[in-house]
N, C-alpha and C positions, 0 to 999 in steps of 0.2 A: 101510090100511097101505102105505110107498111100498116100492116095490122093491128097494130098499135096505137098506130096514128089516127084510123077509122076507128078504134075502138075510143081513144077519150079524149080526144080531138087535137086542135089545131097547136094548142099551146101548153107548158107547163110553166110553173113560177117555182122556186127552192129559195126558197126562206132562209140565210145563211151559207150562199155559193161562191163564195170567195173563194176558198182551199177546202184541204182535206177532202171530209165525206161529202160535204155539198158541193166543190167543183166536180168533184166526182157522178152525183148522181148526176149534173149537167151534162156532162159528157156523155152518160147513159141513153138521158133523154134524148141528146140528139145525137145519136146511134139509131135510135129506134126513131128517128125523123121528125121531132117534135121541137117546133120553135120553144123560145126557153125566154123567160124574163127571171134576173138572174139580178136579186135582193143579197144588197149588205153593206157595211160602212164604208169600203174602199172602191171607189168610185176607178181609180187608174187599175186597179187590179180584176175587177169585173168587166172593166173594156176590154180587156187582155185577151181576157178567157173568150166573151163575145165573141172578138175577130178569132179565135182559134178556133170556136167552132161552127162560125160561115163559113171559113175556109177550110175544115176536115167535112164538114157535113153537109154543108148548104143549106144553111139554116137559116132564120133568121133570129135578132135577140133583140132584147130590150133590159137593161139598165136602170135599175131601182136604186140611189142611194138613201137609205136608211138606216137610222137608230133605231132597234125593236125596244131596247128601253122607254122610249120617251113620249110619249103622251101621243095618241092619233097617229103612230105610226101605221098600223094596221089601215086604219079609214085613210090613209095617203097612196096606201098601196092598191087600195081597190079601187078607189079614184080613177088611178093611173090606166089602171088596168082592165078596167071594164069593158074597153069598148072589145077585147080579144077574144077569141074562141078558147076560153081556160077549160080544160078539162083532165087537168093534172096538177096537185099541187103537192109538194112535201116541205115540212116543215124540220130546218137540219138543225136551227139559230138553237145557239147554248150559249149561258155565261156561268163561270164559275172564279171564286176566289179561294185561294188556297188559303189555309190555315182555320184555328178553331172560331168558333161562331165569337168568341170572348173580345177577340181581339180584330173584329171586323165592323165597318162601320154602319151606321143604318142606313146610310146613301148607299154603298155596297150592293148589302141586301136588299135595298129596295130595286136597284137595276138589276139584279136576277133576279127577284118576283117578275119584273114587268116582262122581262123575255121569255121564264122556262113555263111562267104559266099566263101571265094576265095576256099578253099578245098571242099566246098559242092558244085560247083559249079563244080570243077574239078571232083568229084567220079560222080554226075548228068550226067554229059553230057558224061564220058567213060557208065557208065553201060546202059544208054537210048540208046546209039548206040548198045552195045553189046547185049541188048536183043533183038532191035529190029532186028538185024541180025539174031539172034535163034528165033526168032518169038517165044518169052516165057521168063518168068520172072514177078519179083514182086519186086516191091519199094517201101520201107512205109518210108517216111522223118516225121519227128515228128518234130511237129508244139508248138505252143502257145497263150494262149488269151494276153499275152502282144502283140503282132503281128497283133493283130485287134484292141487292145485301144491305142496303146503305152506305154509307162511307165517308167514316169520320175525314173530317178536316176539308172535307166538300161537301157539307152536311144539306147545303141548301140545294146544290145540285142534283145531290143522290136524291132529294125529296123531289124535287119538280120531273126527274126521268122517271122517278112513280107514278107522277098524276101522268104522264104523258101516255104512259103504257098502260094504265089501267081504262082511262078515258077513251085511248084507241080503239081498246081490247071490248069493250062496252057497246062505244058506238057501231063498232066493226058489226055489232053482232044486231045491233039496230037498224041497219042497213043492209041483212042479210036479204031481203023481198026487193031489194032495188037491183038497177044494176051499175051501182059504186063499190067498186072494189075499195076494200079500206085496212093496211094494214101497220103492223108494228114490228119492226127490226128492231133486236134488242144485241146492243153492239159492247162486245167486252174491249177490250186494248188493241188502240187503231192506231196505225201508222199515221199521225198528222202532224203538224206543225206544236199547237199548243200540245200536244203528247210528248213530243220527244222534250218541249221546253220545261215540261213539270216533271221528268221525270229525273226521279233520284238518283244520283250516284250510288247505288248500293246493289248486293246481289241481287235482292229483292224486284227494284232495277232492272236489272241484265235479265231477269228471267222474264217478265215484263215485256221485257223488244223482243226478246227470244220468240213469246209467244203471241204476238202481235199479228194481227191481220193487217193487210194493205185497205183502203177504201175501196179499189178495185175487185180486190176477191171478196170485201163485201156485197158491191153491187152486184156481181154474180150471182152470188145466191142468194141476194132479192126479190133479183127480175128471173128467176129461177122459178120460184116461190109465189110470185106479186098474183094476187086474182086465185089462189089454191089455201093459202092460208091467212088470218088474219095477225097473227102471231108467232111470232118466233126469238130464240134466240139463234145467234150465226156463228156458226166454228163450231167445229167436233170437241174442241179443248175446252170452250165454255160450256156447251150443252152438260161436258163429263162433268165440270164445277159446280154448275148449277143443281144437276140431280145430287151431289155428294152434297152440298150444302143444305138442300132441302128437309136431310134426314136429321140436322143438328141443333138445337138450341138458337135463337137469333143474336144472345149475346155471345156466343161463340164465332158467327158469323165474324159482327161488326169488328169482334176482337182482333180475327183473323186479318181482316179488310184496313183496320185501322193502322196495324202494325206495320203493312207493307208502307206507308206513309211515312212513319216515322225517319 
């Protein structure tokens, strides 16, 4: 059994593990030999992944399809999943609409409420109870640098990777006399599918991919990190953003952040 695996047991679930940074961390998890139940709307696409990694790892999975938008999805998942040794859980599900809050509709907005906060909100406070009852477990909720500038024309987004990172950063620190590791990766421009689809034709753009991190050398310096810190941001590029911005105005920030949109 790896160390890992004795330390926060038998199973992890990732909230959001189709692509990107959530297949990703799956893949992580079972590296480090942790069966995985592996949540999100595409049902043929999560099987995929599954059989990929029974067959790289020897793992075993399970297969969650749901809408984090829609009513009791959260209470469907714990359902499912109760009877498991869960001792790992990260929460990666985002949704976002592009364009100004004006011209979006309240259906929209109301399906990102339900996933960047009302459902992460609801998985949060079951599994912080549940581990801190098994005194063990591990939480990584995966953050954003929109969630420290803001960022017009994904206004609802930038707001919900705030409450995500602030709530982490809080609880993490609530749970320091436990032993639940709890932390927040704070992810600036990630190589993923919905990144390369939103992103602009412009130099603004190219510099953007330029400076892009992979989901993989994310997870690196996660599980690098995971149980030393509660909080982070990842990349030397962002770290140097984030102190330069710290020093300036916040409408200079948003200014900054807004324009690369344009």
């Amino acid at each position: 059994m790896s160390e890992f695996k004795e330390k926060y047991g038998e199973w992890g679930i990732i909230f959001g593990a189709t692509d990107g940074v959530g297949k990703a961390m799956a893949k992580s998890l079972a590296e480090r030999g942790l069966n995985v139940v592996l949540i999100g709307r595409r049902t043929e696409a999560l099987e995929s992944l599954g059989k990929e990694l029974k067959e790289g790892y020897q793992v075993d999975y399970q297969v969650v399809t749901e809408d984090l938008s829609t009513d009791g999805s959260i209470e469907r998942i714990i359902d499912q999943t109760k009877k498991l040794d869960v001792g790992f859980v990260s929460y990666v599900a985002c949704l976002s609409v592009f364009g100004p809050l004006y011209e979006q509709t309240w259906e929209q907005e109301e399906k990102m409420i339900n996933v960047n906060i009302v459902s992460f909100m609801k998985y949060f406070h079951y599994y912080t109870k549940l581990f801190k009852e098994k005194n063990r477990g591990g939480i990584i909720n995966v953050g954003s640098m929109s969630g420290i500038t803001g960022a017009p024309y994904i206004a609802q987004y930038g707001a919900g990777k705030s409450f995500i990172i602030k709530m982490t950063e809080a609880v993490g620190f609530e749970m320091l006399e436990t032993n639940v590791d709890v932390m927040v990766p704070i992810l600036g421009s990630t190589i993923t599918p919905s990144f390369l689809e939103s992103l602009p034709d412009t130099e603004a753009g190219k510099a953007a991919l330029a400076a892009a991190m992979t989901p993989e050398e994310c997870m690196d310096e996660i599980f690098e990190n995971f149980g030393k810190t509660r909080s982070m941001i990842l990349g030397d590029l962002n770290r140097q953003n984030a102190q330069a911005m710290a020093g300036q105005p916040s409408d200079q920030t948003i200014e900054f952040v807004g324009n690369l949109f344009k």
